[in-house]
Every structure is written in C-alpha cells, then in structure tokens.
N, C-alpha and C positions, 0 to 999 in steps of 0.2 A: 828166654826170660832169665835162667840163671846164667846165663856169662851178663847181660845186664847188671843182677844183684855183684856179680862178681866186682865189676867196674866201681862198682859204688864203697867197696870192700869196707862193708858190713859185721858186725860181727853176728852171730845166729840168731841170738835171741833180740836183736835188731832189726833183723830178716823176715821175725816169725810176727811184728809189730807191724812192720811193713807192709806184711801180705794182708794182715788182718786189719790195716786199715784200706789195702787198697778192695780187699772183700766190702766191709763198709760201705764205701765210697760207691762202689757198681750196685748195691743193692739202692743207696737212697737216689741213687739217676734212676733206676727202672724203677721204682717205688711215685717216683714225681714226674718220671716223663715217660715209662710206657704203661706200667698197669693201670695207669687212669683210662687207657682205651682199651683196655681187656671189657671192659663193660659195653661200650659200643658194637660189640661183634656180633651180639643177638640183636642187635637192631639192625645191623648192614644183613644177618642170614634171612630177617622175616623180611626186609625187600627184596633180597634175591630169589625167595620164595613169592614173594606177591607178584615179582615180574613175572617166572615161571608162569603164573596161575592167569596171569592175564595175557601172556604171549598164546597161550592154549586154547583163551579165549578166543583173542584176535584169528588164530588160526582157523577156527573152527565158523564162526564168522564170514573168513575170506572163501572158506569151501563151501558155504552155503549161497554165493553169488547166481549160478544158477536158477538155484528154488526161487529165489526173491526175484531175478527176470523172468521165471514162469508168471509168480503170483503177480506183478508190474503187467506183465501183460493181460492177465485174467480181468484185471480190474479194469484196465483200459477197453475189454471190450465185455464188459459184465451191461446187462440192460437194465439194471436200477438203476435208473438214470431219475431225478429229482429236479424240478423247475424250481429256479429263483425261489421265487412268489411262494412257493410249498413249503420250503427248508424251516421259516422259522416260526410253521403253524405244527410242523411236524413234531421238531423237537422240543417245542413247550408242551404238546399232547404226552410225548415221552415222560420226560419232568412231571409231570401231574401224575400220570400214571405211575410211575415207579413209588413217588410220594404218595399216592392213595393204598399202594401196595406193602408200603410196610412202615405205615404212621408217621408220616410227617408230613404237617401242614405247613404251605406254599403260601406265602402271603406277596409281595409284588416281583411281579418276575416283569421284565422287558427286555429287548434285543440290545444290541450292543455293535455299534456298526465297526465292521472291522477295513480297516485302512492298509494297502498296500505300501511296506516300507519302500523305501525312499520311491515310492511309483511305480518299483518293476515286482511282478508276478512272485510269489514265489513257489507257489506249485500248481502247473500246469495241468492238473487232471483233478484236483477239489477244490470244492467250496470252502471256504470255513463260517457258522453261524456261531456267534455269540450271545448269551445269555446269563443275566445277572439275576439271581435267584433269591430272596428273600424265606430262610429257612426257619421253623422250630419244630422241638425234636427234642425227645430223650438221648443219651449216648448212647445205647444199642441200638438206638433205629437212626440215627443220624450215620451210623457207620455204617450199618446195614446197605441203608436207601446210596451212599458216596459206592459200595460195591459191585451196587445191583447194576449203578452205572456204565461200568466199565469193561463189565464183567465179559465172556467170551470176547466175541470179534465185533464188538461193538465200537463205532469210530466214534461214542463219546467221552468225552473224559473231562472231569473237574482239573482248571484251570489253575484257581485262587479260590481258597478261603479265607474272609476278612471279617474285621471285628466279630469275633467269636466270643460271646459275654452270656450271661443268664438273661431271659426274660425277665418280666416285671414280675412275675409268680414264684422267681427263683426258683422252681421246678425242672425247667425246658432250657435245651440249648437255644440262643440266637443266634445266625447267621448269616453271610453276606457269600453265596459262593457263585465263583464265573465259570459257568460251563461250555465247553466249545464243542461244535459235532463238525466232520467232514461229509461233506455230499461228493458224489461224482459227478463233475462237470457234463453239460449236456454237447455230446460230440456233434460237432458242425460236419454237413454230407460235402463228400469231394468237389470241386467244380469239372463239370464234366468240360476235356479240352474241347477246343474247337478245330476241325479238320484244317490242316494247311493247304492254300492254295500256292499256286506254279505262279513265280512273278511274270506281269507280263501274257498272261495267259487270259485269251479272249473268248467270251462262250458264244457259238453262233446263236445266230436268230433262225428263224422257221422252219421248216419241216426238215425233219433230218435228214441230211442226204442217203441215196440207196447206191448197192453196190455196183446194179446195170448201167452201163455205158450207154450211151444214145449211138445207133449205127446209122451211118450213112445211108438215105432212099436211093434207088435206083429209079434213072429214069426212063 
C-alpha cells in the first residue's frame, strides 16, 4: 500500500487525509452492508438448534420402529374385537358417562357418518365412529370432561370444537364438539384351501382291488 501512496507522491499530511478517509469509507460499507446481518445470526443459531433438537427427535423416532411393529401386531391380533352395529351405542354410553362424571350436561348428540376419501380405505385394521356432541359446562369441567376423554390409551379423541359461545344463562359454556373413536376391525377367518387334484386323474368305481393274483386251476 505505501509504494501505492508513493505513486501518487503525496505529500504527508495528504496521506494522513487519505488514510482517514479511506478508514471512513470501510467503516460506512460495513456500517450499511454487513452489520445489518450481525443481527440475523441469533436467528440462523436458534434454527440450527431447533434442527439439532428435532434431528434427535426424528432419530429416536426411527429406533423406536421395532416397538411400534410389536404394538401393530398386538393390536392386530388383540380380541376386542367390536361389531358395526356396537360402536356407536358404545361410544355415546362413553360420552354420557364421562359427562355425568364430571358435570356436564349432554344435550343432542347423534352419529356422523363417516365417508371413505376418494373410496379407498384408509386404515385397514379400524373403524372410525363419529359423533357430534352438543355441550354445556363450566370451564373447569368442560376441560376436565375434553381430558378425561383422551386420557391414557384411550382410542377417543376430540376432533373439532365449534361455536363455542355462552348459554342463554351466560353462566355455562356452549358447545358443538366432534368426537371420533377407533374400533378394531372384526378379522375375517382364512379360506381354508382346497386339496389339488392330478389332472386327468380317474377315481375307480367298485370294490377296491386286492393284492392276490387269481392262479391258474389245474385239471
């Protein structure tokens, strides 16, 4: 840089102007083009930490493949097994029940028929029943009675809740919620095969032959 300033033949305190403006000059470029992304860098470190956190996830997830083919199969050969015609007497008794169970009154409940998207199956070993729930209810027992649903290894769970308003008492929550249960499909028995026969293969008629020879009489 100074055979540079040389070329220029400067005199010192021309030099020292010089420097001090080219000082200047470097400070307002990083001043307008890089420390405005000094501020970005805590946001680029908390995604590289949230990837972290859910790569560990995903990991942990992928080593649990096993478990989840044991419990697939458990289920597939578990014998609560539930008829059609049962499911959506069963789960409105549940619904009532849990409602009587921690204060909240049930007013028009009815099924909700559930429609195979675009016609093909989507899970091969359950049912699903639907039920639209007409609720009131305080707020500690309206959340109550949504937990009780769910709660352990229970296959129901709240779908939607809609129009959620005050009664006419402005006391009580209102309610509209869509509950859905899984049943386990009722397994069909194998077809037992049918024995192959030899093509061309003729079965005699009458008594079955014996091993004795007929010998010749002598006369």
């Amino acid at each position: 840089m100074m055979r540079w300033l040389d070329k220029l033949n400067l005199q010192p305190h021309e030099r020292r102007w010089l420097l001090v403006g080219m000082v200047i000059l470097t400070a307002v470029i990083n001043y307008w083009l890089v420390w405005p992304y000094f501020a970005e860098w805590k946001g680029i470190a908390a995604d590289m930490e949230k990837m972290t956190v859910n790569q560990s996830k995903y990991l942990a997830e992928i080593g649990k493949k096993a478990s989840y083919e044991t419990q697939l199969k458990n289920l597939q050969q578990a014998g609560a097994e539930v008829l059609q015609e049962e499911q959506a007497n069963r789960l409105q008794a549940t619904i009532q029940s849990k409602a009587a169970e921690f204060g909240v009154t049930v007013g028009n409940i009815r099924p909700i028929a559930v429609a195979a998207r675009g016609g093909v199956v989507t899970n091969a070993f359950f049912d699903e029943q639907q039920m639209s729930v007409e609720v009131f209810a305080g707020e500690p027992e309206l959340i109550n009675f949504l937990h009780a649903l769910g709660v352990g290894d229970s296959l129901i769970r709240v779908k939607d809740i809609s129009r959620l308003r005050l009664d006419q008492s402005q006391t009580r929550l209102q309610t509209t919620l869509t509950i859905v249960a899984s049943f386990q499909k009722k397994s069909k028995p194998a077809p037992t095969p049918a024995k192959p026969s030899r093509p061309g293969a003729v079965q005699p008629k009458g008594p079955s032959p014996t091993n004795a020879a007929a010998l010749p009489s002598k006369k």
